[in-house]
C-alpha positions, -999 to +999 in steps of 0.1 A: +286-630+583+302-598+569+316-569+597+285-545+582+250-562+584+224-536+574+198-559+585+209-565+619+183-559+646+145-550+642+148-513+637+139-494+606+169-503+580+171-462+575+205-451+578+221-413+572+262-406+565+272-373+584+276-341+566+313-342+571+320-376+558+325-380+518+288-397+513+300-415+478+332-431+494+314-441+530+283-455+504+305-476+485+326-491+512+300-501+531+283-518+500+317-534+495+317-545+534+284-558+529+283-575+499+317-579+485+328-611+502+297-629+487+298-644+455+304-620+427+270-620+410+258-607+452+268-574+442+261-571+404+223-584+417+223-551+438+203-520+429+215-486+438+197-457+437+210-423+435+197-390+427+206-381+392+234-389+370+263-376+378+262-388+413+259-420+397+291-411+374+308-406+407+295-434+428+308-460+400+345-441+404+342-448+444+332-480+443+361-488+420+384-469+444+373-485+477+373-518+458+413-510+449+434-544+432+400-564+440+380-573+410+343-564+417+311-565+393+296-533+391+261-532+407+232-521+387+232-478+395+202-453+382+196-424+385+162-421+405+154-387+390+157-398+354+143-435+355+136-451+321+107-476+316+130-501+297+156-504+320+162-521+354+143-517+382+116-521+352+117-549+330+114-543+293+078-543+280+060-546+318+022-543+316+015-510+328+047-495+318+035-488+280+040-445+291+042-423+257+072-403+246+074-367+271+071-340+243+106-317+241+107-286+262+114-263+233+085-279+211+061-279+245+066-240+248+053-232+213+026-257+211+016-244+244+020-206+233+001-215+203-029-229+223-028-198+244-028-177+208-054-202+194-078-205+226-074-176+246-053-146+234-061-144+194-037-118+181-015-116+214+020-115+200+040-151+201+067-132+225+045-122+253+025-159+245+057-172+253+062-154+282+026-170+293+036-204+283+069-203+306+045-199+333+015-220+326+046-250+322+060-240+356+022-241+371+018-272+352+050-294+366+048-281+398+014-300+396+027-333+381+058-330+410+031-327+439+006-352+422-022-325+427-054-346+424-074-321+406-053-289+389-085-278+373-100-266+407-077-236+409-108-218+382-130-222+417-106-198+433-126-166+431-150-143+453-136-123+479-110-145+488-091-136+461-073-098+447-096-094+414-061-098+391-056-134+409-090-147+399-083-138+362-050-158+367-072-187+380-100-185+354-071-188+327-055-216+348-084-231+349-093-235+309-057-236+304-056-273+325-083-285+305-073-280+268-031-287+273-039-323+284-062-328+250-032-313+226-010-337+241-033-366+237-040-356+200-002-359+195+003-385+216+032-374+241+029-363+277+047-338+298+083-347+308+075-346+344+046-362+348+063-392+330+090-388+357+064-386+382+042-415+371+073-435+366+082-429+403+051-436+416+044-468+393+077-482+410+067-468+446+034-491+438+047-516+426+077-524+451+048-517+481+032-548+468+056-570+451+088-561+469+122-564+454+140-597+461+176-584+461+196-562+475+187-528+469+198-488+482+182-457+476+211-433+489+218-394+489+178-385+478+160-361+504+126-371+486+114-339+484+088-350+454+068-370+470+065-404+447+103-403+450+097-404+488+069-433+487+098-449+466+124-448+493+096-458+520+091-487+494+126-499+495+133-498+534+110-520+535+120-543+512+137-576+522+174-566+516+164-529+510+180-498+530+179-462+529+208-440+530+200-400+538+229-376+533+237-353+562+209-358+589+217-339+621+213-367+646+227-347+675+200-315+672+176-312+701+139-321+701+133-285+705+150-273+674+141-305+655+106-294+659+111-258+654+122-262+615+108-247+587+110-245+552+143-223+549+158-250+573+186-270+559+171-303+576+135-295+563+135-317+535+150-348+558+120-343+579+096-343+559+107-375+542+111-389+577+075-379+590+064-390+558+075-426+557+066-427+600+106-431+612+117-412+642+149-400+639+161-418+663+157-447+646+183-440+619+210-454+620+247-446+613+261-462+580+292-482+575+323-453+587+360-464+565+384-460+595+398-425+591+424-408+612+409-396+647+422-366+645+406-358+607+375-374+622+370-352+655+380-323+634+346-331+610+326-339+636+336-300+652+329-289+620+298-303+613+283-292+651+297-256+644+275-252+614+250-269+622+243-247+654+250-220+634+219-227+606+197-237+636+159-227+634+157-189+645+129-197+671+153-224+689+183-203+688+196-187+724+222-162+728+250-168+706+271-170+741+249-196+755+252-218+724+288-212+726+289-221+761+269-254+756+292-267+727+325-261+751+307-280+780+295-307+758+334-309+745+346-310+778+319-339+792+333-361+761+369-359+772+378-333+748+405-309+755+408-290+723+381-260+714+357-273+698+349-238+682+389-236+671+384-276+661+358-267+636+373-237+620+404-257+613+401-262+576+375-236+570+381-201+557+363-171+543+379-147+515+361-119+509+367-104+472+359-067+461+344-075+430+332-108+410+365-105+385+385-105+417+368-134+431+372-155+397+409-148+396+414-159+435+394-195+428+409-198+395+447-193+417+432-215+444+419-245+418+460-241+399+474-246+432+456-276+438+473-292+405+508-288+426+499-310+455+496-345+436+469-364+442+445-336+454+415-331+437+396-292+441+356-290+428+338-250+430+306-254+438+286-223+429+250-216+414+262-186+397+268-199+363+287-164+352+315-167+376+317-203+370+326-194+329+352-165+346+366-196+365+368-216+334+385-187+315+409-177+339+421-211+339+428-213+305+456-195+312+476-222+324+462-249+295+438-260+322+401-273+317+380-280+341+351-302+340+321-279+342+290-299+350+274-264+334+280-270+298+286-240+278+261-221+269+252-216+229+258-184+231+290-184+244+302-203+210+308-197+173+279-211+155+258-193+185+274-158+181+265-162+143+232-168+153+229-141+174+243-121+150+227-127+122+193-124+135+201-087+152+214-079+116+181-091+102+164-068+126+186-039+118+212-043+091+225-002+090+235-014+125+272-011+119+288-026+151+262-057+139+274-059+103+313-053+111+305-082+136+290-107+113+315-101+080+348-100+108+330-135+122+356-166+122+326-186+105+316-165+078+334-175+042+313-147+017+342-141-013+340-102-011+349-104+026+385-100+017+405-081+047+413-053+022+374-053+014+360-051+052+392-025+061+381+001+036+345-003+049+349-004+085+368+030+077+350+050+049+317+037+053+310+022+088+328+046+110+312+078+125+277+086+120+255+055+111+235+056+077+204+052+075+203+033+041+225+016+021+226+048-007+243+066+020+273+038+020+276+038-016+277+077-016+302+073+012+327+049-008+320+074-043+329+101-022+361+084-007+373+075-040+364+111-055+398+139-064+411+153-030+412+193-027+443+200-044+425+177-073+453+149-074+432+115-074+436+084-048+462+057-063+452+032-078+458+010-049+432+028-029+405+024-059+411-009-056+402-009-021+371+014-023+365-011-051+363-041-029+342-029-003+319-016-031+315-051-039+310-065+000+286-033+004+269-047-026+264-082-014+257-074+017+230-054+008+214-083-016+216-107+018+201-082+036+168-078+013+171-115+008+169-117+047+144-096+055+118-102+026+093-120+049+088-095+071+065-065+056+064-055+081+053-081+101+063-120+091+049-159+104+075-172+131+084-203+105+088-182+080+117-155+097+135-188+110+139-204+074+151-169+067+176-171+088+186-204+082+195-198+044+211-161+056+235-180+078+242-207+049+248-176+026+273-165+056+292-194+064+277-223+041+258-258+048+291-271+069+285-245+098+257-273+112+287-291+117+301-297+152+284-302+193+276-260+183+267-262+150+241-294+161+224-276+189+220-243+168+202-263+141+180-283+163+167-253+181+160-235+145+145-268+133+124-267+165+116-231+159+104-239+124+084-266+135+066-253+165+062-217+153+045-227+121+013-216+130+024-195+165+019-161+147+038-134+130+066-113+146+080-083+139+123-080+128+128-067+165+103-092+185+120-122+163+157-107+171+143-110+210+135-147+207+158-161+192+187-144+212+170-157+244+165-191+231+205-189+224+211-175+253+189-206+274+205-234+250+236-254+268+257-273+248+274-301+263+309-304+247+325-335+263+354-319+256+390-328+275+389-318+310+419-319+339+403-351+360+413-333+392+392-299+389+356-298+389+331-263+383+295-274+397+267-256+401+248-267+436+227-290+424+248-312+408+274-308+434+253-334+462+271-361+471+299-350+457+334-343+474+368-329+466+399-328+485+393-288+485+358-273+487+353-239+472+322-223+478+316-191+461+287-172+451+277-165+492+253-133+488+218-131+490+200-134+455+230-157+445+232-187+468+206-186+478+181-172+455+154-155+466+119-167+467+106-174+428+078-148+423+046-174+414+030-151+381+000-167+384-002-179+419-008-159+451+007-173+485-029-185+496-035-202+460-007-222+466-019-236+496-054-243+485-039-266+461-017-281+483+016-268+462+046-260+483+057-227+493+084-209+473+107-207+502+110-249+501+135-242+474+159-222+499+160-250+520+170-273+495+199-252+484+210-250+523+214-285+523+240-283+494+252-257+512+257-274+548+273-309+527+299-287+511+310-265+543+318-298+565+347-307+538+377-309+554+391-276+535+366-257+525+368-218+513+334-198+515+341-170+492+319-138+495+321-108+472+316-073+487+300-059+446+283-075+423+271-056+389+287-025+406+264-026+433+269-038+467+261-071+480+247-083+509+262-112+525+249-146+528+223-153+559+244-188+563+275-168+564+254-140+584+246-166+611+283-184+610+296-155+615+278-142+646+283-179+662+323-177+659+322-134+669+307-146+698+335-168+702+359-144+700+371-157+668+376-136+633+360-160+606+375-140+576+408-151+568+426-132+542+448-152+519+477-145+497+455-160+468+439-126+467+473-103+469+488-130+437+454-125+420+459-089+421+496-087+412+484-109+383+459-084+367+477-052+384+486-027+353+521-025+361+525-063+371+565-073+363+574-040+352+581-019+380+548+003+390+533+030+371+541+045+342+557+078+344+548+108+330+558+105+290+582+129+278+595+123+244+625+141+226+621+136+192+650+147+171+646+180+159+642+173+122+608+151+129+589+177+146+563+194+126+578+226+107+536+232+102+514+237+122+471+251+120+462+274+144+440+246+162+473+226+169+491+254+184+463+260+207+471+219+216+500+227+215+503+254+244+482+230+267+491+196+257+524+190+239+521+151+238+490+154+216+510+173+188+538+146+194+515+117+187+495+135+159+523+156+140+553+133+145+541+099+150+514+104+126+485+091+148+452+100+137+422+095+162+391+073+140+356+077+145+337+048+166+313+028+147+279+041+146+287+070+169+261+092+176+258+126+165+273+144+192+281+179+202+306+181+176+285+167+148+261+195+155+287+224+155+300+211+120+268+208+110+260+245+120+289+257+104+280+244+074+245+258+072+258+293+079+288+288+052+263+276+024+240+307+036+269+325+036+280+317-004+242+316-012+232+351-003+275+373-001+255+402+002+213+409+004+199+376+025+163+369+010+131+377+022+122+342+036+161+344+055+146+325+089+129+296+068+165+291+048+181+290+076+161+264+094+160+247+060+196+248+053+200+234+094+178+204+089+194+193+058+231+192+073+221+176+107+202+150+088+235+149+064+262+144+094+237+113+111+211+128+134+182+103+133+146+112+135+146+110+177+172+133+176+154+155+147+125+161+176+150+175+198+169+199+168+138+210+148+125+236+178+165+246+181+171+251+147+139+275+144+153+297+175+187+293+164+176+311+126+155+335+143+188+350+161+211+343+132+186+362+106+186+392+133+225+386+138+230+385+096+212+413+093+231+434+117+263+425+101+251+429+065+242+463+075+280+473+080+289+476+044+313+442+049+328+415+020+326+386+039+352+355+035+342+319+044+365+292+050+393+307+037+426+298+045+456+318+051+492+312+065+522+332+075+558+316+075+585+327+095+620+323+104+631+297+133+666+285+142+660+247+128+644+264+095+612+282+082+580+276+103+545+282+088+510+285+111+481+285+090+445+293+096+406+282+083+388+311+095+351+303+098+341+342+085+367+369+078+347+399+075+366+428+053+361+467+061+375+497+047+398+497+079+410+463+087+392+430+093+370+410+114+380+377+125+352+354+136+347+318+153+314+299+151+311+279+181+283+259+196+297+249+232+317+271+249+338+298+241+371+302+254+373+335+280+391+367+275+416+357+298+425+327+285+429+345+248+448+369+263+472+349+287+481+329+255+462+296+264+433+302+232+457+315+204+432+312+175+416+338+168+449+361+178+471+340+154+445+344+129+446+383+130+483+379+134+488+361+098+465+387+083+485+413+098+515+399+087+505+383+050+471+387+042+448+373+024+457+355-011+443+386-033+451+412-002+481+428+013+488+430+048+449+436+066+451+452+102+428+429+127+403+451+143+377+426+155+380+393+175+347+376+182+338+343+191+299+340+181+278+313+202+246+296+185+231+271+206+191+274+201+181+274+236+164+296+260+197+323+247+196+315+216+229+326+202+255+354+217+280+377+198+313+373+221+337+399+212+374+398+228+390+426+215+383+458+191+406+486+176+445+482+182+439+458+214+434+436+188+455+442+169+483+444+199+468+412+210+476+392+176+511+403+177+516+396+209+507+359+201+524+356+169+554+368+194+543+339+216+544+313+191+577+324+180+594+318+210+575+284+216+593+275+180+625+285+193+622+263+224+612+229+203+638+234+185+663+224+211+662+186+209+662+187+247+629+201+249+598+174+258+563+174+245+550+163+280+519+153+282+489+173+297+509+207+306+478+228+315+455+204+326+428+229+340+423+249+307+420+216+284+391+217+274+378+198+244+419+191+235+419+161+260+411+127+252+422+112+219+459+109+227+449+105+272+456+065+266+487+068+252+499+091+272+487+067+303+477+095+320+454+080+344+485+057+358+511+091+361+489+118+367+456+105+390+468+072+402+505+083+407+488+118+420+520+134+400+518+171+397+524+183+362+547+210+353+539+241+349 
């Protein structure tokens, strides 16, 4: 007679282990108690039962731990939600057990979409029959799960019983129940969970009527599919058979008991309780390991404190009264200490700003664990995201977890190619795409030489996107082309250019190669061979190679296979699916991981316990989910076919919930934002809260995790703070001795920038693929009027407003506006002429020689040496008596003040050199007229802007040449600075390319530091 005798007594051998007790541990010792002083061959006769395979992982690990220097056999453990026909409890070719092979879930969605194509959509697009096989495969297992007798009565549903959209659902549903279960037989598979289903209820049958002889456990299962729960009934019935629920609240009143519902973290117990007839009362408690009293009254506090917190709404008093009852109870078992203090010992809530925050305070939290030896930490969360920011952040101590997630395809090499390559299919102008795919660690093409894919990132991908690959040749000619001054690149650079004409080349062959099949429109089987042989071309036949490289070509085999006859899809539609078939694919590495840190997601976190509990994820629409949205089921078509309601799933994931917050030390982590939006707390962390207010007692507890976390990330971590304000001295002889009339203008407001442009030589690039922008569109104004300008010198042609708009469209188009933007331009452009023809005509009228683009410079005497300012006026405009200087803008012009207190130099330094030197084929021309002219094409189409006439303009121009002098004078004295940002209100367009370096946001918003003046 053993100390534990499960089948002691008459009552029902149905047993639970309290939420707070480690399940797997208190399992195996009391199968070790019961059987473990038999003979040897007792044990390794016995049958345990757990509910998938990682629990049974785990349960081998405790029983090998309980069992410590004693030998043991291992009992036989499966999984009960993945049973297999030819292994034990079944017995290798059983009569009745001859089930066919369940058909894989990628090849079931296409044959299924196909059907739908085939039967019931001809000519619906294989993306949206997709979309409508998801769902039918839902419908369909939630059918197989609740054994629904007769799926095909949903096509009854109709009259007015039903919204008109709902019967359409059901007459669909209705056909679609029909013909799925005929394809299947024609290729003789069945559906994956009605195999798991039939298998559970063949069992269920068959141990009802020919019980099992031996021992046997089904432990940790709630039975919430119901041939899972006839199989439990099965085995508590059984000679030597038991059952073994995790985490039944024994001590809730009748009241409350009966008051569950489907939200409720018991629900699922009772259910599989009323189901197999057992009061629960009549479960016992299993086999307890003797523990230390104070760790086991501090669980048992615990465990009441959350489980009156989760009680059913209906049964739940005043938060005082409930607090009241729990001290009384306390104090009529002899207890002295709080039990509301008791059960918060060990349990704390951190509340996080945002989801990085939270990553880097569990990722601190698991590392710590590593310094107390021995202790084992597991985050459970159903938020897969901050489970891979977990991951990452603790690969920054050499540390891997073991995720019980996988990582997902997408998140790897071979899957980025993938994803990469089939966006370049659908787009290969895209330059952020194709700078991607040739820059890829995977791809081996011979022309992708780093000299090769610098050159054209820079001459040919940068800035404006083309629109075909013409334009990137022209770009690459026109790089390699004689410079102004007519001295050609070195050779060096033509060998460049010459490279990336080469990789342009090839990639342009790959890219017709690639997209052949589609014209426009191509068969699904057909785009997926095309990008199978585009990513051979990429990275050749060894990139299949590897756990990545496996499960990439298995899903494109699977693609090739089941979309053979699926349909055709357009570049864009295939881009779609196959990035979301990535993007669903989990790889399963079985990589090294640190045996003491676990990452699980809820699910696979029953029955499982660490030494430190992290909970994280605790806002609603995260754990837990909101209620799945049924798209072809309404509430009351549910019910008619006897399908549960979507809010059974909540329950279920309270459960988890409630088995991970009794752990000793567990840490419920709640994050305030999530996407930048807020979030709203938890309702179990909603409810545990209000029971502990009540009691006077603050549940969040802030930690230094959080502060460490911070410190970790913070910009100025280790180095003192902020960055000050930058204010280089460079020695006199570096700083720029030239200077355009633009960079004074920087100059005067932001000294830095002409430091990091002039003197370290930092030139700001364009971003890949940027869009045409405000600036595109002044250049490419300024252009049209120049080219109208040197066209017509002196009599503009009849037809001047069609040029015009002619002469606009062509350089818009030229500097990268795309047809979308076109719409928007052509109706500005057309007012925009209209005002410039009237504006041209006005001018022409004054007798004028007009100047374009010509450039002119003055150099004067400074104490380190000669300094010269030149100038690009857009239109010098020469009169008998002096000359008119004018600036072409299309955003704002600056104001008279600003030109005249010195802060908008440009067109006053311009009349200055002319004043002072000339033109090239002038002498000395007198600046009469300072006009900034406007042309914007809106409701004021254009505005002539003029600052100064007569000798104020003239006075003006000298007065900023004076200006200019004496800033020279000033940088010349190596203790001058070029600070950074010295007029900040009158920057303008001047901020921005050199703001980072600078660090401006650290000195001048987050340090709040007052520039000088």
């Amino acid at each position: 007679m053993t100390a534990f005798d499960p089948f002691a007594g008459d009552t029902p051998r149905w047993f639970a282990i309290p939420a707070h007790r480690p399940f797997l541990e208190d399992l195996a010792a009391g199968v070790l108690d019961w059987l473990g002083d038999n003979p040897p061959e007792a044990l390794s006769d016995a049958t345990i039962l757990l509910p998938n395979r990682r629990a049974a992982r785990a349960f081998g690990a405790a029983l090998a731990t309980q069992a410590a220097d004693r030998p043991v056999l291992l009992p036989q453990v499966r999984p009960l939600g993945d049973l297999e026909e030819d292994e034990p409890p079944f017995s290798p070719g059983e009569l009745g057990l001859d089930l066919p092979p369940a058909i894989a879930s990628l090849t079931r969605r296409f044959e299924m979409a196909r059907m739908i194509v085939e039967q019931f959509a001809p000519g619906l697009a294989p993306l949206r029959a997709l979309e409508l096989a998801d769902g039918l495969g839902a419908f369909l297992d939630s059918c197989h799960i609740e054994e629904v007798a007769d799926p095909g009565m949903v096509a009854s549903f109709g009259g007015e019983d039903f919204a008109e959209h709902w019967q359409a659902s059901a007459e669909f549903l209705g056909l679609a129940v029909e013909a799925w279960p005929k394809r299947l037989e024609a290729m003789g598979l069945v559906d994956a969970s009605w195999r798991r289903t039939k298998l559970l209820r063949l069992l269920a049958e068959r141990w009802a009527g020919s019980p099992p002889q031996g021992p046997v456990i089904a432990a940790g299962s709630t039975g919430t599919v119901k041939a899972a729960a006839d199989v439990l009934k099965a085995v508590a019935s059984a000679p030597q058979g038991c059952v073994v629920l995790p985490g039944l609240d024994a001590d809730l009143d009748e009241t409350a008991w009966g008051a569950i519902e489907e939200q409720h973290p018991q629900s699922a117990l009772k259910r599989l309780l009323e189901r197999a007839g057992v009061a629960r009362a009549a479960v016992r408690p299993w086999f307890r390991r003797p523990v230390d009293p104070g760790v086991e009254a501090r669980g048992l506090a615990r465990q009441r404190l959350i489980h009156e917190a989760l009680r059913p709404a209906e049964a739940t008093a005043d938060w005082r009264e409930e607090i009241r009852g729990l001290r009384g109870r306390a104090a009529e078992a002899g207890q002295s200490a709080d039990p509301i203090a008791l059960g918060l010992q060990g349990l704390s809530v951190v509340t996080t700003r945002t989801e990085e925050e939270a990553a880097a305070t569990i990722a601190l939290m698991m590392r710590e664990s590593l310094e107390m030896p021995g202790r084992t930490c597991a985050l459970v969360t159903p938020d897969l995201a901050l489970g891979r920011r977990v991951a990452a952040r603790l690969e920054r101590w050499g540390v891997v977890a073991d995720s019980s997630s996988g990582t997902g395809l997408g998140q790897m090499p071979v899957g980025v190619l993938v994803d990469l390559c089939v966006r370049w299919m659908a787009d290969p102008l895209a330059p952020q795409t194709a700078l991607a795919l040739i820059k890829h660690e995977l791809t081996t093409l011979p022309e992708a030489t780093s000299d090769a894919v610098v050159e054209l990132e820079k001459v040919a991908f940068r800035g404006p996107r083309t629109r075909d690959w013409t334009r990137v040749e022209a770009r690459l000619t026109q790089a390699g082309a004689p410079r102004r001054n007519g001295q050609p690149p070195s050779d060096w650079t033509l060998g460049r250019l010459a490279q990336a004409t080469a990789l342009a080349g090839r990639l342009q062959a790959l890219s017709g190669t690639a997209t052949a099949p589609f014209a426009p429109r191509a068969p699904l089987d057909a785009a997926a061979r095309s990008l199978t042989t585009l990513i051979e071309a990429l990275a050749g036949a060894d990139v299949w190679a590897g756990s990545d490289g496996e499960a990439a070509a298995a899903m494109l085999s699977q693609l090739i296979e089941g979309g053979a006859s699926l349909g055709e899809v357009s570049p864009g539609e295939f881009a779609e699916l196959v990035a979301g078939l990535v993007r669903d694919t989990t790889v399963r590495t079985g990589g090294a991981t640190h045996p003491s840190l676990r990452i699980l997601g809820a699910i696979e976190a029953r029955l499982v316990r660490a030494d430190r509990m992290i909970l994280a994820g605790l806002e609603e629409g995260v754990w837990p989910r909101g209620a799945p949205v049924d798209p072809f089921l309404s509430r009351p078509m549910r019910k008619a076919l006897d399908l549960p309601p979507p809010e059974r799933r909540v329950g279920q994931t309270a459960q988890d919930f409630v088995q991970g917050a009794c752990a000793p030390e567990a840490i419920l982590i709640h994050t305030e934002r999530r996407g930048g939006q807020p979030a709203v707390r938890s309702r179990w962390l909603w409810r545990l809260e209000m029971l502990t207010r009540g009691a006077g007692v603050d549940l969040d507890r802030p930690t230094e995790m959080q502060a460490t976390a911070r410190a970790l990330d913070a910009p100025g971590f280790g180095q003192g703070g902020l960055a000050k304000r930058p204010a280089p001295k460079p020695p006199v002889a570096r700083r720029p001795r030239t200077l355009p009339v633009t960079g004074v203008e920087r100059w005067v407001r932001d000294p830095y920038a002409v430091y990091a442009r002039y003197v370290l030589n930092l030139r700001p690039m364009d971003r890949p693929g940027q869009s045409a922008e405000a600036l595109l569109r002044g250049q490419a104004i300024h252009k049209a009027v120049e080219r109208l300008t040197l066209a017509w010198p002196d009599v503009l042609p009849e037809d001047c407003e069609d040029q015009i708009v002619h002469l606009l469209h062509e350089e818009l188009r030229h500097h990268g506006f795309e047809d979308a933007a076109m719409a928007r331009e052509g109706p500005l452009a057309r007012n925009a002429a209209r005002w410039l023809t009237a504006f041209e005509t006005r001018r022409r009228a004054q007798g004028i020689e007009i100047r374009v683009e010509e450039e002119v410079a003055l150099t004067f005497d400074a104490d380190a040496g000669p300094f010269t300012v030149t100038a690009k006026a857009d239109r010098i405009e020469l009169s008998s008596t002096g000359a008119a200087i004018l600036d072409f803008k299309t955003g704002a012009a600056p104001s008279a003040k600003q030109v005249k207190s010195g802060f908008a130099p440009q067109l006053t330094l311009t009349g200055a050199i002319l004043a002072e030197a000339g033109l090239s084929d002038t002498g000395p021309v007198e600046p009469e007229d300072l006009t900034y002219v406007r042309v914007v094409g809106r409701k004021v189409a254009g505005e002539a802007k003029t600052l100064a006439q007569g000798t104020e303009a003239a006075d003006l121009s000298m007065a900023a040449l004076a200006g200019l002098k004496a800033r020279v004078r000033r940088f010349d004295l190596e203790t001058t600075p070029y600070l950074s940002w010295v007029a900040p209100q009158f920057m303008g367009n001047f901020g921005g390319n050199y703001d980072h370096l600078a660090r401006v946001w650290e000195w001048h918003v987050a340090g709040a530091e007052e520039p000088d003046s």
